[in-house]
N, C-alpha and C positions, 0 to 999 in steps of 0.2 A: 326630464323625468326618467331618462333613460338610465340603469345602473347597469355594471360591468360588474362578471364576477372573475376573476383571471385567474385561471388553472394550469398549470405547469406540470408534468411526466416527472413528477421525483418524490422519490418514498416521503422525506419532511415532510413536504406540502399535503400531502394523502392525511396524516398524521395530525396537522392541524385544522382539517376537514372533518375528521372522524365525533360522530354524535352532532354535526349539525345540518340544520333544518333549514330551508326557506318555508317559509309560515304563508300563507294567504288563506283571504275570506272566501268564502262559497256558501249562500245562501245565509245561514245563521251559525255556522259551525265555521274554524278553524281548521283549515289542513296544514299539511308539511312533507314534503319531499326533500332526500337527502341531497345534502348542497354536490355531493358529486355527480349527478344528474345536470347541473343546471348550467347552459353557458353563459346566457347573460336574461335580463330583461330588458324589456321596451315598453314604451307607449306603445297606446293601440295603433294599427295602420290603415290603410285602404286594402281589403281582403274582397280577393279574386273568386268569387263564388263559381264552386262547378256544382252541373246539375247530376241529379242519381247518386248521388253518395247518403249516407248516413245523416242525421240532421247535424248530429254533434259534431261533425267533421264543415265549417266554415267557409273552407277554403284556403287559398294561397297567399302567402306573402313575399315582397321581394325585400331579402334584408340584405344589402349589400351587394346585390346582383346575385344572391343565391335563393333559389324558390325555397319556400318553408310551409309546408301545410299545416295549417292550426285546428284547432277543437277547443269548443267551448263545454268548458269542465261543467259547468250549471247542468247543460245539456247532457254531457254526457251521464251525471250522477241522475239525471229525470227529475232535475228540480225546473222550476218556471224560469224561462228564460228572465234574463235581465235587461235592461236598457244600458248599453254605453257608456261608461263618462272619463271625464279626465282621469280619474282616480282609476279606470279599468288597465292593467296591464296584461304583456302576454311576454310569459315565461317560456323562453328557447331552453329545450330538454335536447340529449342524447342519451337514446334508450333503442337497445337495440340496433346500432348501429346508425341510426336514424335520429335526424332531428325534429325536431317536432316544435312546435307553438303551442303555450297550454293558456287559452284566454280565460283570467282570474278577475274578482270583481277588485280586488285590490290585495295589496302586500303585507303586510304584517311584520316581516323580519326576519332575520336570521336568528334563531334561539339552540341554546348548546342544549340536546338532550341525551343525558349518560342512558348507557343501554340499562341501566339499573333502573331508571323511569321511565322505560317503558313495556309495556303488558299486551297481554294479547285481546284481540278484540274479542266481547262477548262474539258465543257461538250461538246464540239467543237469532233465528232465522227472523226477520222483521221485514224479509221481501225488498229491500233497499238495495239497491244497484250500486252505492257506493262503498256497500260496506266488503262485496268481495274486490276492491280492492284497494281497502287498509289491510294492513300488516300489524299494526300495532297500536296503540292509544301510549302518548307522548305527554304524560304529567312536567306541566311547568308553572312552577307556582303552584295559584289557586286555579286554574285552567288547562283542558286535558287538549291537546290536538293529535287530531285523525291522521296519521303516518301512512302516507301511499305510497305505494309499491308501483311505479312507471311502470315496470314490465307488464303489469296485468291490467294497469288503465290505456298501454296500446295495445294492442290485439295485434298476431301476426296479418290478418285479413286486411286492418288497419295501413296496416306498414306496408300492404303490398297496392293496396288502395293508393296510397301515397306516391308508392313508387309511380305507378300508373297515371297519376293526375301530373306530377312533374315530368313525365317524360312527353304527354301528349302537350303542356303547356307549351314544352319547349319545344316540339312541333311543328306548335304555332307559330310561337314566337319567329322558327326559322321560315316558314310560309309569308311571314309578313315583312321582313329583312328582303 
């Protein structure tokens, strides 16, 4: 289940990056984050819940012997939590220096969207938590997806949250060593 997405430090490769999307489901709408955000996906894992944080923030992961604190994107946009399934993946982001777990109900795909299709999101206020942070609405096809902006789906509070839960993890971890 697990995909790799493999990024490399050289102008080409940026180049043939540029206009795409990973796509995933959340609730009944279609999102997408640019593929330069993203460093790989996984199956769901076994997450390390810490207590007093955020609802939307999960917990930890170990991928590879490196802690990852996740958030579940349902939660965070204030939609109704989901149940689990094979088909749920979590997408490893680097935003803000920081990597991050973003749990999606499933994947969608990679889709090329030219800056020419895409538009700004109605400024129509609807009280939606998710909508401040789309950037843009991504015409593909007959179907429009919701372009998010990582920066402002983590929060500096967030990241500092983060920092905080992996350093006390690994605390532990050396308490128990």
């Amino acid at each position: 289940m697990a995909e790799e997405i493999i990024k490399e430090d050289n102008p080409e490769e940026e180049d043939t990056q540029k206009g795409k999307y990973m796509t995933f489901k959340s609730g009944h709408e279609y999102f997408g984050i640019e593929i330069r955000y993203i460093n790989e996906i996984i199956g769901m894992q076994s997450i390390t819940a810490i207590p007093e944080v955020e609802p939307y923030i999960k917990g930890l992961i170990n991928l590879r012997g490196k802690i990852i604190p996740v958030i579940d994107v349902r939660i965070r946009f204030n939609q109704e939590p989901f149940q689990y399934t094979d088909r749920t993946c979590i997408i490893i982001i680097n935003v803000k220096s920081t990597v991050v777990g973003l749990i999606v109900e499933t994947i969608a795909g990679v889709e090329q969207i030219d800056e020419s299709d895409i538009e700004p999101p109605p400024t129509i206020s609807t009280g939606s938590t998710k909508n401040k942070y789309v950037y843009g609405l991504g015409k593909t096809g007959n179907s429009v997806k919701l372009l998010l902006d990582p920066e402002k789906l983590i929060k500096d509070e967030d990241i500092a949250a983060f920092e905080e839960m992996t350093e006390q993890f690994y605390q532990k971890l050396k308490q128990v060593m």
